[in-house]
KEGU-317173 format. One record per residue (C-alpha): x, y, z. Coordinates in nm, 4 decimals, padded with zeros to 6 digits. Example, Ala and Ser with C-alpha at 12.3 -4.5 7.8 and 13.67 -1.06 7.14 Angstrom:
2
<marlum u="01.2300" v="-00.4500" w="00.7800"/>
<marlum u="01.3670" v="-00.1060" w="00.7140"/>
This chain:
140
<marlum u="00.6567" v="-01.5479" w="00.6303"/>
<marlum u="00.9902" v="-01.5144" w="00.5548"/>
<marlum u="01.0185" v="-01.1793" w="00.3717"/>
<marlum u="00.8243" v="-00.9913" w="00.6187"/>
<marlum u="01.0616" v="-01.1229" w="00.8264"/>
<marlum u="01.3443" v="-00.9698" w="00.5968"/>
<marlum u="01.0806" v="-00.6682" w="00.5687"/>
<marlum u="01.1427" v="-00.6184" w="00.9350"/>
<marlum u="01.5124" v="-00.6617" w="01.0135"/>
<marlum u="01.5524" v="-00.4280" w="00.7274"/>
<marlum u="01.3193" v="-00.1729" w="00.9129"/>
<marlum u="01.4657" v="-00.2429" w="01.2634"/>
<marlum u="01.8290" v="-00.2112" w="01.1020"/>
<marlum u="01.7576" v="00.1559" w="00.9862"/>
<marlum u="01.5640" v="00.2064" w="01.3482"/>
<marlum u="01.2582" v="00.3129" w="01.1183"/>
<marlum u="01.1192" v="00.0655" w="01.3559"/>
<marlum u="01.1031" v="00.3308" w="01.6250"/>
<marlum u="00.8369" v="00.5128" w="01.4109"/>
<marlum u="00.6187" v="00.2547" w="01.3676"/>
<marlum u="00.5994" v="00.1831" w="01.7140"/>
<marlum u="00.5290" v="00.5721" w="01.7967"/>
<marlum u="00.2985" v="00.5229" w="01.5694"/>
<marlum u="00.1124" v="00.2034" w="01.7053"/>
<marlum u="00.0945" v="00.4562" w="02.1014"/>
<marlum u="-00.0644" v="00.7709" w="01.8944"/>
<marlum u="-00.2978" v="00.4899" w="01.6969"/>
<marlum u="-00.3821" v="00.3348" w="02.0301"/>
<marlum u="-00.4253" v="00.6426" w="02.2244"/>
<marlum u="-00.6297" v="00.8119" w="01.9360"/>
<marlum u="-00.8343" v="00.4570" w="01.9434"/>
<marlum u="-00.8703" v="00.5033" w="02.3314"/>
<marlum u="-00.9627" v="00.8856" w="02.3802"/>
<marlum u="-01.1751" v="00.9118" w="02.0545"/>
<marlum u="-01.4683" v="00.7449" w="02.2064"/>
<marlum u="-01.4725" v="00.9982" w="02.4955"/>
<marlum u="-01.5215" v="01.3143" w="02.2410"/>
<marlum u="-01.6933" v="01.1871" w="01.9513"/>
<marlum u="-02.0676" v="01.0059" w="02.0210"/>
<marlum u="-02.0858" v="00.9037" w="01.6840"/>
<marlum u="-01.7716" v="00.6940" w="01.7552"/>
<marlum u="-01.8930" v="00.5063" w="02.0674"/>
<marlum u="-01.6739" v="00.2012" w="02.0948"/>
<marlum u="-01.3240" v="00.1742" w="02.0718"/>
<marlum u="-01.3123" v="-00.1271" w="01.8088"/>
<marlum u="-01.4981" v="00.1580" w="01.6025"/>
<marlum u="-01.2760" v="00.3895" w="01.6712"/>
<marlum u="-00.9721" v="00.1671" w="01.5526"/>
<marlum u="-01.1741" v="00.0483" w="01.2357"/>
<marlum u="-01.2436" v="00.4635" w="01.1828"/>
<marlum u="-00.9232" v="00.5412" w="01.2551"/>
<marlum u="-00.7759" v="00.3189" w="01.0018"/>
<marlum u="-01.0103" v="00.3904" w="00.7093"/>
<marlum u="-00.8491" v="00.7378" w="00.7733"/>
<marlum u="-00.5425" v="00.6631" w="00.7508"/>
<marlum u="-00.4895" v="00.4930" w="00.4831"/>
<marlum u="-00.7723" v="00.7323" w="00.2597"/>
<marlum u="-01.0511" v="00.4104" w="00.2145"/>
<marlum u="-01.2955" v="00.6640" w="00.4227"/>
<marlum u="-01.6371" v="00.4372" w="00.3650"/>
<marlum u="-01.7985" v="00.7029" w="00.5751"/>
<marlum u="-01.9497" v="00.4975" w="00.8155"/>
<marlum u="-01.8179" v="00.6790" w="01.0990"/>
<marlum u="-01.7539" v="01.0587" w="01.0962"/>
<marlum u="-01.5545" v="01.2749" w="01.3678"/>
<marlum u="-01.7753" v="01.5531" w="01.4305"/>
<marlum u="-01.6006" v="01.7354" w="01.7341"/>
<marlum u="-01.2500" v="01.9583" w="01.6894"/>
<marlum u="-01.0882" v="01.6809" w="01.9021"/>
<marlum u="-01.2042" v="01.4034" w="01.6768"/>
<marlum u="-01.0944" v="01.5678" w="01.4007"/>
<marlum u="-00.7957" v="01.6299" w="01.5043"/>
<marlum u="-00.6913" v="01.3203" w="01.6072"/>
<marlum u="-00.7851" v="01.2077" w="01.3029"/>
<marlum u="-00.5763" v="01.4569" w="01.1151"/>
<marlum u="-00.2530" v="01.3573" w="01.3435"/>
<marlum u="-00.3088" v="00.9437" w="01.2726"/>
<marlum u="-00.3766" v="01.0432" w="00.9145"/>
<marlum u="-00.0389" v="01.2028" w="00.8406"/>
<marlum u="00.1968" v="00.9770" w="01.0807"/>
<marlum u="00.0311" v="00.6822" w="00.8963"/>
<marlum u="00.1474" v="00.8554" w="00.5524"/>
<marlum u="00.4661" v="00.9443" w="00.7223"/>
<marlum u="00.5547" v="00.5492" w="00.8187"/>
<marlum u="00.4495" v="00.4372" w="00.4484"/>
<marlum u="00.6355" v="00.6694" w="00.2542"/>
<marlum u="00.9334" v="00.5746" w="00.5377"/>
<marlum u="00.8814" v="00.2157" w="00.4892"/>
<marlum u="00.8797" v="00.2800" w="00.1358"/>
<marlum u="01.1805" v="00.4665" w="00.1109"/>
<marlum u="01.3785" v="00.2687" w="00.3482"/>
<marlum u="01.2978" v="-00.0572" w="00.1246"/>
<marlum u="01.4140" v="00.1287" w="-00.1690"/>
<marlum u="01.7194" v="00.2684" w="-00.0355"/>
<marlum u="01.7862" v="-00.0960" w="00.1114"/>
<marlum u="01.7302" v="-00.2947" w="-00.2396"/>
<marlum u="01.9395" v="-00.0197" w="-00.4262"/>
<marlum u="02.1958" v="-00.0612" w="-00.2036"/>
<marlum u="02.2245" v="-00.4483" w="-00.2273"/>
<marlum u="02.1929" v="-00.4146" w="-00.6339"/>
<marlum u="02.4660" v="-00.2190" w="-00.6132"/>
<marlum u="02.7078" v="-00.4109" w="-00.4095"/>
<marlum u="02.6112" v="-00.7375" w="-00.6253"/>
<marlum u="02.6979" v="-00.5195" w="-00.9203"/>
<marlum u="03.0832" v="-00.4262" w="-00.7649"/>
<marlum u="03.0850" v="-00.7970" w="-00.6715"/>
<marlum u="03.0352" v="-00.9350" w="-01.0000"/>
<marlum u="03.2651" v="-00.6342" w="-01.1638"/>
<marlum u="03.4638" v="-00.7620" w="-00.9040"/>
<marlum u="03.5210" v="-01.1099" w="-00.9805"/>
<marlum u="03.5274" v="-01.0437" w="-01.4085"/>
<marlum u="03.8241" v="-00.7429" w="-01.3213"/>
<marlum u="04.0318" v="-01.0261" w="-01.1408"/>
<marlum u="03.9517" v="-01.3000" w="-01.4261"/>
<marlum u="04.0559" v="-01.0082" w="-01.7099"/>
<marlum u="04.3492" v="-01.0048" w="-01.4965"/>
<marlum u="04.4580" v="-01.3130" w="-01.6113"/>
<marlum u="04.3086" v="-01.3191" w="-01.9228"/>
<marlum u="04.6388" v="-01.4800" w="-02.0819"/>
<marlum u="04.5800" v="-01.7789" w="-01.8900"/>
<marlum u="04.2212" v="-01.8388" w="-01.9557"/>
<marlum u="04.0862" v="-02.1076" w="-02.1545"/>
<marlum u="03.8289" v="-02.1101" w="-02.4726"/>
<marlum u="03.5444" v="-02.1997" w="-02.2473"/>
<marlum u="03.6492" v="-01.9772" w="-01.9785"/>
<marlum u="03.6623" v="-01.6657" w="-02.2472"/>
<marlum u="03.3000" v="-01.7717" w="-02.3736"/>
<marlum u="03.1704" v="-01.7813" w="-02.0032"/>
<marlum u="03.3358" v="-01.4192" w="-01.8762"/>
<marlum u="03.2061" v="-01.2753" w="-02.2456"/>
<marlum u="02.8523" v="-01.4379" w="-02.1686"/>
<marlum u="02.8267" v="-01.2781" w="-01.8119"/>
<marlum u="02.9595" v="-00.9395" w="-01.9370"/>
<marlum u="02.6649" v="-00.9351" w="-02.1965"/>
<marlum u="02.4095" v="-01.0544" w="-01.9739"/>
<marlum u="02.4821" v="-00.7694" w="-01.6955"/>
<marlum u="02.4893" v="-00.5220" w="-01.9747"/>
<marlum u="02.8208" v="-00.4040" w="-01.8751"/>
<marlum u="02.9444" v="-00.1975" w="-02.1326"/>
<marlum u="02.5649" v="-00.0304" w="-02.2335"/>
């Protein structure tokens, strides 16, 4: 529960949250209005289980839009719902790489101020900052 709570403050911080509610009001309005058009859809739970096979390209085929509304509604849920993935995706990327890399000035950080006082360090303290340097593959 946790990380997708961290899954959504990092969302909400880079206001990709604001897609995914616009998408949630075309998903719901496409789930409302799709009944009206297509009589192959006739409920709206079957319109939000269609709807979502669509989306996300699982397409079991158990429902079909038939009229040029249907379809394209199902054409504008299909591609937001590919836009807010590859978002989501990208935003989560961007995120991670950008925490990597301030761990990684961090700890170049802390081993530039120890080197700065390399003098006064001890035999252990040597082995430990030589240790660290090889195990963040520093100098590869």
């Amino acid at each position: 529960m946790k990380r997708f709570r961290v899954l959504w403050n990092i969302i909400r911080v880079t206001s990709a949250d604001v897609v995914f509610y616009g998408f949630l009001a075309v998903y719901a309005g496409a789930a409302l209005v799709l009944p009206l058009f297509e009589p192959g859809i006739p409920r709206t739970g079957d319109a939000l289980w269609y709807l979502f096979e669509s989306f996300t390209t699982i397409g079991f085929g158990d429902f079909v839009a038939q009229t040029f509304v249907g379809r394209l509604l199902t054409v504008v849920v299909s591609l937001y719902g590919i836009l807010v993935v590859a978002l989501a995706t990208g935003v989560i990327v961007g995120f991670y790489n950008q925490l990597v890399r301030a761990r990684t000035r961090g700890t170049l950080q802390s081993i530039v101020r120890e080197l700065e006082h390399l003098p006064d360090l001890s035999r252990e303290q040597l082995a430990d900052l030589s240790r660290r340097v090889r195990e963040r593959h520093l100098l590869d």
